[in-house]
C-alpha positions as CSV (number, residue, x, y, z in Angstrom):
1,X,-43.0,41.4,-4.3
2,X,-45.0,44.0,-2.7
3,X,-47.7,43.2,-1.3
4,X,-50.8,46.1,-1.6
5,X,-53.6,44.3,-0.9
6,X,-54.7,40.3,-0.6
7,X,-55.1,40.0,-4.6
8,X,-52.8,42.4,-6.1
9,X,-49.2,42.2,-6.0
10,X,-46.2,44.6,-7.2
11,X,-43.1,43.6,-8.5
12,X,-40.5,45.9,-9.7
13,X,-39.6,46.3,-13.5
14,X,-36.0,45.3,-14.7
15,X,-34.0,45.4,-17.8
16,X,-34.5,41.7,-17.7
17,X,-38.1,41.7,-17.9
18,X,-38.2,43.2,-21.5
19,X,-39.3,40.5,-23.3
20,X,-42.0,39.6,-20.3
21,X,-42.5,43.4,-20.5
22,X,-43.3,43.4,-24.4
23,X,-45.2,40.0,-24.8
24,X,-47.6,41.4,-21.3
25,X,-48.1,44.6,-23.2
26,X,-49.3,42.8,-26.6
27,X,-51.7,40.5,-24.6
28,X,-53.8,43.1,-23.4
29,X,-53.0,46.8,-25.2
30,X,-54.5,45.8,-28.3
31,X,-58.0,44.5,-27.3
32,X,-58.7,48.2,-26.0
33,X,-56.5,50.4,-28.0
34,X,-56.3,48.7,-31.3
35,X,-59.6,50.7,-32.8
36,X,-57.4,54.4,-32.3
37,X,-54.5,53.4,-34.7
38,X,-55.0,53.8,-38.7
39,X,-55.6,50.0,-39.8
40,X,-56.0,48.8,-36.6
41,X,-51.8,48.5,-36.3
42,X,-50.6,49.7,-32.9
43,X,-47.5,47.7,-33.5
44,X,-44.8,50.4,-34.0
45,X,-46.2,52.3,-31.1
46,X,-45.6,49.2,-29.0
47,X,-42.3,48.0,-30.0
48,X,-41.3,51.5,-29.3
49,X,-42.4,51.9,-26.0
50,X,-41.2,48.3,-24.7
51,X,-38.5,47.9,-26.3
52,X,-35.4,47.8,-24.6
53,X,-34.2,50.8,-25.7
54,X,-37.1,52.4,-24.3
55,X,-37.0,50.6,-21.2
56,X,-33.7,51.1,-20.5
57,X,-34.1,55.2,-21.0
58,X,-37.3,54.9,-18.4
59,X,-35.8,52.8,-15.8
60,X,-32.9,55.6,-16.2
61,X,-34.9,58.3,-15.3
62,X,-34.7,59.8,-11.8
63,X,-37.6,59.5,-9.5
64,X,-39.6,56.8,-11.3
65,X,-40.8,53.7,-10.4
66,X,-42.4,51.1,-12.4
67,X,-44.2,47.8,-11.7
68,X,-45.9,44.6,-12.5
69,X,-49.1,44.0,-11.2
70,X,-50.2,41.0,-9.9
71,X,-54.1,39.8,-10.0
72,X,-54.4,36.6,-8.0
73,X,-51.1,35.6,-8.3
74,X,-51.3,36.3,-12.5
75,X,-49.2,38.8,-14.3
76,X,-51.9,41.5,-15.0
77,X,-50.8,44.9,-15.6
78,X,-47.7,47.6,-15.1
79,X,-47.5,50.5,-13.2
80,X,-45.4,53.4,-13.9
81,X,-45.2,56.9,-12.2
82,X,-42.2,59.4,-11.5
83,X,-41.8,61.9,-8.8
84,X,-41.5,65.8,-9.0
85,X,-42.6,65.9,-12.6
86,X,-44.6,68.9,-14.5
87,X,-45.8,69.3,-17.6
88,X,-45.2,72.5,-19.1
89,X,-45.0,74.0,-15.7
90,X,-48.7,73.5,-15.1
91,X,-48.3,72.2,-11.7
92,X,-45.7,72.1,-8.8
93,X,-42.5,71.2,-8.9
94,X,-43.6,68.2,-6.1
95,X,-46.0,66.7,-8.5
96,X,-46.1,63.4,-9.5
97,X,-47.0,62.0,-12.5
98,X,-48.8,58.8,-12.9
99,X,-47.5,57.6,-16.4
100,X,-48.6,54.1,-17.5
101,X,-51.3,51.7,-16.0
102,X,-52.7,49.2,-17.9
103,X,-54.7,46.4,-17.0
104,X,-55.4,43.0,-18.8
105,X,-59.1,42.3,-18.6
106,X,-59.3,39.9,-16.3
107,X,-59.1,42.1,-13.4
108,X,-61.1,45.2,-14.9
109,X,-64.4,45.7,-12.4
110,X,-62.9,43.9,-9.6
111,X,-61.2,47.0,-7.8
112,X,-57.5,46.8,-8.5
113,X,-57.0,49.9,-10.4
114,X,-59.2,51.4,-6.7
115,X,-56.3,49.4,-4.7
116,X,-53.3,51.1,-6.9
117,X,-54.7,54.6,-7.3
118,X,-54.3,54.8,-3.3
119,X,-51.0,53.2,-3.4
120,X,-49.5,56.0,-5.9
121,X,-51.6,58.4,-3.5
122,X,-49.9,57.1,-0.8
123,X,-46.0,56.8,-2.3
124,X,-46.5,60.2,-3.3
125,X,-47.6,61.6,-0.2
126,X,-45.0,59.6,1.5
127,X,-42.1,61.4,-1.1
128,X,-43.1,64.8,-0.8
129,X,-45.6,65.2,-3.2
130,X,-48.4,68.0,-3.3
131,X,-50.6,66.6,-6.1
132,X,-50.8,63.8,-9.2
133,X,-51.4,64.1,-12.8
134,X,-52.0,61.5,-15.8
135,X,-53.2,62.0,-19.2
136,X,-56.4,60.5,-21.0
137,X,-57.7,60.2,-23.9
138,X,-60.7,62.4,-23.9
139,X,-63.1,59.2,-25.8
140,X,-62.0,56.9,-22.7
141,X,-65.4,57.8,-20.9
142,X,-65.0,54.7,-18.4
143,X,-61.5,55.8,-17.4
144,X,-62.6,59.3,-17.5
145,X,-65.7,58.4,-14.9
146,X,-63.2,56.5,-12.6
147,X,-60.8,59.4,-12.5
148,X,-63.1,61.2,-11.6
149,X,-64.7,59.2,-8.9
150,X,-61.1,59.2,-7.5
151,X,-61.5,63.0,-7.4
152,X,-59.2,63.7,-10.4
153,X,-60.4,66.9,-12.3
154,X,-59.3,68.1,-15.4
155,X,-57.1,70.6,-16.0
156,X,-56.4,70.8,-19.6
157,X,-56.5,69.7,-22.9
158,X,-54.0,68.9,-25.8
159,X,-54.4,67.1,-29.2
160,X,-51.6,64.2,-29.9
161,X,-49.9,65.4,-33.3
162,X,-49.5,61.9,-34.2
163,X,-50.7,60.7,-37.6
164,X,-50.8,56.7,-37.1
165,X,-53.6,57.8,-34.7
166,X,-57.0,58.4,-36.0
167,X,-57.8,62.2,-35.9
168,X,-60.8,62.0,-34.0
169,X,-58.9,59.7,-30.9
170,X,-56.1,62.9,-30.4
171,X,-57.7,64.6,-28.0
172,X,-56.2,64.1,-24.4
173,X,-57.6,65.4,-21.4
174,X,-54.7,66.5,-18.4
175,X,-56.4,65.5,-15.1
176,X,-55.2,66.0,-11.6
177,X,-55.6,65.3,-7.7
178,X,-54.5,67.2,-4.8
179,X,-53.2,65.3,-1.9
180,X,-52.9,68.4,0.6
């Protein structure tokens, strides 16, 4: 375990943690995301992306590290991020890109995303890296005020071509911090 602060915790993502990986994700994806897919089904979206296909191809890829996170001592969330990645050749080469975070409820409003968002800032300083970059969706206002507040700014725009989405819930807003 990794310790990042006195209530949250890291621990680092296996192959054998795909079914801990999968059941984690349906717990607390759905309550927040559930509304964006065509009849409320976000299933096939999240058997693809924890499966163990999936996870094997992520854990493969160079320069990425992914996490649980820990609330209190209670399986809360994930963590994923990968050094020296662009999209599009937007940013530098020494960019890293903050992929996944997701938090179950029980820890939203009590400062852990604050507590991780420095971590990555720090691991990526620490590895070379000149800036971060994530992508939102452009209705997530709370997450858009928070990246904000962590002095992310947007850079660009792009619309999902994804049909099981709702049209109006494709837009995705390209944010990013400088860390010189």
């Amino acid at each position: 375990m990794i310790s990042i602060s006195k209530d949250v915790k890291l621990r680092v993502i296996t192959l054998d943690d795909q079914a801990r990986l999968h059941e984690l994700m349906h717990r607390i994806y759905p309550p927040f995301y559930r509304h964006l897919w065509v009849n409320e089904d976000c299933n096939w979206y999240m058997n693809f992306c924890y499966s163990m296909v999936n996870l094997q191809n992520e854990l493969s890829e160079p320069q990425s590290e992914y996490y649980f996170v820990y609330y209190k001592e209670n399986l809360n969330g994930i963590l994923r991020f990968k050094y020296n990645s662009t999209l599009e050749h937007s940013f530098s080469k020494n960019t890293a890109y903050l992929h996944r975070i997701y938090l179950g409820e029980e820890s939203h409003g009590k400062g852990v995303a604050k507590v991780l968002f420095d971590w990555v800032d720090k691991k990526a300083k620490e590895n070379g890296q000149s800036g971060i970059w994530l992508e939102a969706m452009d209705t997530q206002i709370q997450a858009l005020k928070f990246y904000e507040k962590c002095n992310y700014i947007i850079k660009n725009t792009r619309v999902l071509n994804f049909e099981r989405i709702h049209e109006k819930y494709r837009g995705m807003i390209i944010l990013y911090k400088s860390l010189i």
